[in-house]
Steps between C-alpha positions, in 0.01 A plus 500: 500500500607250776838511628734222478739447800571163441672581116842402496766449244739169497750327283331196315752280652323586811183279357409197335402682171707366213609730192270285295187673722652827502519501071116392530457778633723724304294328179139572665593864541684538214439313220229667325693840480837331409284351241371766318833703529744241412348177468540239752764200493441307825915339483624879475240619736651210758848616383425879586347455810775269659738745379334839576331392817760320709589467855572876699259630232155365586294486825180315561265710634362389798113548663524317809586174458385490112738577217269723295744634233898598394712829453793584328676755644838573415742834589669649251707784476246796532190336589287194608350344242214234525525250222189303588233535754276190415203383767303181412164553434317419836701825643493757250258794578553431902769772534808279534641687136452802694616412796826367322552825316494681815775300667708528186459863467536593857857270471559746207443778686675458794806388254474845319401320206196460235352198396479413126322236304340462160168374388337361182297762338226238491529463847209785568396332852910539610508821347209670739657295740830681483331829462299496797793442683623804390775370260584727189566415101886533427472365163278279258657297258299291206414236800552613865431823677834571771379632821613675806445571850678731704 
């Protein structure tokens, strides 16, 4: 698998992306397993997102001079936790989740901290993801799985 020098993480404010493009993106990825777990209301879904993903919490993710997806991080008390990691189509499978993981976790580590997230059940392509990156099950609940690294 190539390696990505060029990745890079900024605030959106840094870009001419608008929130509107960003929740496009959060739908694309999304939608389909929000669906089937909750059922999907596009005015709460806009609601959620502006609220959950705000300024200080989400980064574009950068390959060279293309935005090519977001992350959530946020710290908490015991841990990092990643509340999204979301690529647009044209640059999923190229490495840059990986690559994004990796600066996230080696952050974690050299903080003396794990990183956290959960992921739909459904979500079986996230799921290996997660796994091959040597992340472990915490705890599975009627619709996520809670994982760990470190």
């Amino acid at each position: 698998m190539p390696a990505h020098n060029t990745i890079r993480l900024s605030p959106p404010s840094e870009a001419s992306i608008d929130r509107s493009t960003l929740f496009e993106l959060y739908k694309t990825s999304l939608h389909d397993y929000i669906e089937a777990t909750f059922g999907w209301d596009d005015d709460y879904q806009i609601r959620r997102f502006d609220t959950e993903y705000g300024e200080g919490v989400l980064s574009l993710i950068w390959q060279g001079a293309e935005a090519a997806g977001v992350l959530a991080l946020r710290s908490e008390a015991e841990s990092l936790h990643v509340s999204l990691l979301l690529l647009w189509p044209a640059y999923r499978s190229e490495g840059i989740g990986r690559e994004v993981m990796q600066m996230v976790m080696e952050q974690a580590t050299r903080s003396g901290m794990p990183v956290t997230l959960s992921c739909f059940q459904r979500n079986h392509g996230a799921l290996r993801f997660y796994r091959m990156l040597n992340f472990t099950v915490l705890s599975v609940d009627e619709h996520f799985v809670n994982l760990r690294y470190g």
